[in-house]
C-alpha positions as CSV (number, residue, x, y, z in Angstrom):
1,X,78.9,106.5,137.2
2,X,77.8,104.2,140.3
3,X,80.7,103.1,142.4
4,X,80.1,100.0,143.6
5,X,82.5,97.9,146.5
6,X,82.5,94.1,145.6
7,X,84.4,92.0,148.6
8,X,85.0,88.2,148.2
9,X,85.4,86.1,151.2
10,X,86.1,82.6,151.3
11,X,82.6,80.6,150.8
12,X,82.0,78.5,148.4
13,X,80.2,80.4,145.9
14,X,82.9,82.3,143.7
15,X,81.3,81.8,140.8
16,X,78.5,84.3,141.8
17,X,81.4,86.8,142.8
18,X,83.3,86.7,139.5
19,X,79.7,86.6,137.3
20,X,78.9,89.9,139.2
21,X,81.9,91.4,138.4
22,X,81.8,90.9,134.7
23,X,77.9,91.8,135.2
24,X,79.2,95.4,137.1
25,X,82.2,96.2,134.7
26,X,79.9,95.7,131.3
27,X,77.4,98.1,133.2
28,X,80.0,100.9,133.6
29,X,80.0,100.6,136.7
30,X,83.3,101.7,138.6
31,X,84.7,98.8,140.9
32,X,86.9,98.7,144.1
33,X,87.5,95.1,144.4
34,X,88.4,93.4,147.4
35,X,89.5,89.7,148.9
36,X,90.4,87.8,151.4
37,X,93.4,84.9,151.5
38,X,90.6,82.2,151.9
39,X,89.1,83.7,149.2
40,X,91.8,83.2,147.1
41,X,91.5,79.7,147.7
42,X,88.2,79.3,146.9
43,X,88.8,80.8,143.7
44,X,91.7,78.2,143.0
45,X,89.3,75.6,144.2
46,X,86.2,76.7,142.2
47,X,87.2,78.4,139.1
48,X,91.0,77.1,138.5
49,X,91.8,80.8,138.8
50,X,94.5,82.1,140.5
51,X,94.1,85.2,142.4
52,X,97.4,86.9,142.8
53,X,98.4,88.0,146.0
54,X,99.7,91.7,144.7
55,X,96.8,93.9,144.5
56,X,98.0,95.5,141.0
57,X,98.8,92.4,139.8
58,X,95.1,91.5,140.1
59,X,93.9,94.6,138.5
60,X,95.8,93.3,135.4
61,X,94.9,90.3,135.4
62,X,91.0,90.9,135.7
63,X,90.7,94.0,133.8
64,X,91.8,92.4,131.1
65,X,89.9,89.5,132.0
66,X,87.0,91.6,131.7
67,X,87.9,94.3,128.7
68,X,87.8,97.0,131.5
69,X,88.5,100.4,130.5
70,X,91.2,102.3,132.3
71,X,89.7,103.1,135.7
72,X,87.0,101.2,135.8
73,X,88.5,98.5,138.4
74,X,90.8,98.9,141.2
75,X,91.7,96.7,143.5
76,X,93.1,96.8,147.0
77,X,94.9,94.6,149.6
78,X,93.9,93.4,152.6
79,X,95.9,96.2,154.7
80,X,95.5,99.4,152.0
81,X,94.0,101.7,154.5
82,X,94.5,104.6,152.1
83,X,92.1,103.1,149.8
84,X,88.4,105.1,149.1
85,X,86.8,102.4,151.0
86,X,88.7,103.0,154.1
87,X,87.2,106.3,154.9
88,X,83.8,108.2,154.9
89,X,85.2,110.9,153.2
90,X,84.8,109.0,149.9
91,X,82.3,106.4,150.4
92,X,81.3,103.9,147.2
93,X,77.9,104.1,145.9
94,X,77.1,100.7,147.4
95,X,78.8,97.5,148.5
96,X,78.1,93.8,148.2
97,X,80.2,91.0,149.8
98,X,79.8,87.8,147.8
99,X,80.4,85.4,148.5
100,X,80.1,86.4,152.1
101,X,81.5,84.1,155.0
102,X,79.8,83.5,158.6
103,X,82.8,84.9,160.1
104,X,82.8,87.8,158.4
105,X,79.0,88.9,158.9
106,X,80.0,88.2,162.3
107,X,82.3,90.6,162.0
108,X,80.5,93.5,160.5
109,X,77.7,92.5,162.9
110,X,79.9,92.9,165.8
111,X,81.6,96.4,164.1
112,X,84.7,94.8,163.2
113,X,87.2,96.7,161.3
114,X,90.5,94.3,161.7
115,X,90.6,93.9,157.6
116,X,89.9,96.3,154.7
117,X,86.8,94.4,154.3
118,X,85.4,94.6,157.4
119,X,86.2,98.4,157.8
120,X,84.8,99.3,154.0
121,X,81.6,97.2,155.2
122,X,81.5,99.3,158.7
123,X,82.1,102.7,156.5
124,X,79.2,101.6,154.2
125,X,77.0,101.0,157.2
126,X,78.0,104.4,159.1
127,X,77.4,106.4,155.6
128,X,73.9,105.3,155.7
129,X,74.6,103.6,151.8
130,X,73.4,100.2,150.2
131,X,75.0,96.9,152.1
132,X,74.5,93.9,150.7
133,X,75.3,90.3,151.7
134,X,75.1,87.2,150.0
135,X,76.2,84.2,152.2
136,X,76.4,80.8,151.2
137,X,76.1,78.2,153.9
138,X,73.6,75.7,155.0
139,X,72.3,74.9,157.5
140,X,72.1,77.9,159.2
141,X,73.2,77.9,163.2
142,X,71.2,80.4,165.3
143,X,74.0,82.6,165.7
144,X,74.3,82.9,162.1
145,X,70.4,83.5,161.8
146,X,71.1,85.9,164.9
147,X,73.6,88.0,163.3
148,X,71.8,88.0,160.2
149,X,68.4,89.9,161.9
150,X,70.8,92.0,163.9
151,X,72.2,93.7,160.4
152,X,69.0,93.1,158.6
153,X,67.6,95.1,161.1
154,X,69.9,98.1,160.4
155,X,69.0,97.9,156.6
156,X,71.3,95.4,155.3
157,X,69.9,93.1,152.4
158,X,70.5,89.9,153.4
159,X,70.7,87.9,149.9
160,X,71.6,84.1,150.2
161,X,73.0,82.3,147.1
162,X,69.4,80.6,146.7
163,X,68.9,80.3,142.9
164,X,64.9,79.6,141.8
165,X,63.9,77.6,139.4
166,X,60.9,79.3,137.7
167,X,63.0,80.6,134.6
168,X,63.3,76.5,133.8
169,X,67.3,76.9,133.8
170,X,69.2,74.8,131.6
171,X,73.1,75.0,132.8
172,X,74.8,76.2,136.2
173,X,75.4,79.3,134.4
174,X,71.4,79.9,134.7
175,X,71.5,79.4,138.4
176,X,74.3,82.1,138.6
177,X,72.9,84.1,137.0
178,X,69.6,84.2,138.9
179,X,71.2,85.2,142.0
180,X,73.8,87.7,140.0
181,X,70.6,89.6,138.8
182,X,68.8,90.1,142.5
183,X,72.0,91.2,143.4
184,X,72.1,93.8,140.3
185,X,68.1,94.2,140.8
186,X,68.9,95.6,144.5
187,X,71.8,98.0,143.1
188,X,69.7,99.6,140.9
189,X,71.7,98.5,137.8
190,X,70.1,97.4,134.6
191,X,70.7,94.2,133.6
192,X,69.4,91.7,130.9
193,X,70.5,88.2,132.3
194,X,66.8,87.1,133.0
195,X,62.9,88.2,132.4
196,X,61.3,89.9,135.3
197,X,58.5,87.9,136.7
198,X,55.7,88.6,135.1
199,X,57.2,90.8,132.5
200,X,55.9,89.9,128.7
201,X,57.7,89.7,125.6
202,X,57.7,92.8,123.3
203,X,56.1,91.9,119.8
C-alpha cells in the first residue's frame, strides 16, 4: 500500500487538493493529511466546506466524505510532532503539497521546519523520497522562480496548477482533473480520469 503525505496550504486552488484526495483514497492509497489555518479558509471560501479545526474531527468528516476504510486516512494538526511524518524513522511513500503557497516553498526551500508541514516536507527531502509541489499563483516574482530552481534542483517536481486544454474539457471539473492526474501520473498511481496523449482506444 503506498503511503502518500497530502498538505494543503492556503492558495487558491482547493479544489485540486480535495479531487486528489478522493483520487488517492479510491486508489488504496493510505493518507496522512495535513493543513494549514489559511487553508482552512480557502476551503470555506472555495468549496463551502468547513474544515474543522480538531484533527479527528476532520478524519470523520472526510473519511466519510470519501467512503474511506478504517485506516486509510489520518490526519494531523499543525503541532502533532508524534505523527509518522515528523520523523525519518517512518517516512511516507511520497508527499505532495497542493495547493502549495509561496511562503511555504519558501520555507522548505530555506529548510524550514516551524509547522508540521514544513518539517514532513524537510523529512521527505532528507529521506531522498518523491516531493511534489503544485503552486498556484501568477505572476511569478523572481524569488518565487528562485526558490522554485533551488528545490527543483534537489529533485522536487515542481507542478503548477496549469490545466491544458488538448482533452477539449467541457466543465471545471475537466480542468481539475487534468492537473489531479499529472499529480497521480508522477506518484506512480493508476488512475483513469483522462486518456494518455497519444494513447488509442481499445476496440
Amino acid at each position: 500500500m503506498k503511503t502518500v503525505t497530502l498538505a494543503l496550504t492556503g492558495a487558491s486552488g482547493m479544489p485540486y487538493a480535495l479531487r486528489l484526495l478522493e483520487c488517492l483514497l479510491r486508489a488504496d492509497c493510505r493518507v496522512y493529511l495535513l493543513y494549514s489555518a489559511a487553508a482552512q479558509v480557502v476551503a470555506r471560501q472555495e468549496l463551502d466546506l468547513a474544515l474543522p479545526a480538531s484533527s479527528s474531527e476532520a478524519q470523520r468528516l472526510l473519511s466519510e466524505r470519501y467512503a474511506a476504510t478504517e485506516g486509510r486516512l489520518r490526519v494531523f494538526g499543525r503541532e502533532e510532532w508524534f505523527a509518522p511524518v515528523a520523523s525519518g524513522s517512518n517516512p511516507a511513500d511520497a508527499m505532495v503539497v497542493c495547493p502549495c503557497t509561496m511562503g511555504t516553498l519558501a520555507a522548505i526551500a530555506g529548510g524550514m521546519s516551524d509547522n508540521l508541514i514544513e518539517r514532513a516536507a524537510d523529512v521527505t527531502l532528507k529521506e531522498n523520497r518523491k516531493l511534489i509541489l503544485v503552486p498556484r499563483e501568477t505572476p511569478f516574482s523572481a524569488i518565487h522562480l528562485e526558490n522554485m530552481l533551488k528545490l527543483a534542483r534537489f529533485g522536487v517536481t515542481i507542478l503548477p496548477a496549469n490545466p491544458g486544454f488538448y482533452h477539449h474539457p467541457q466543465s471545471v471539473a475537466d480542468l481539475v482533473d487534468f492537473v489531479v492526474a499529472r499529480v497521480l501520473d508522477h506518484l506512480g498511481v493508476s488512475h483513469a480520469l483522462l486518456p494518455k496523449w497519444g494513447a488509442t482506444e481499445e476496440k
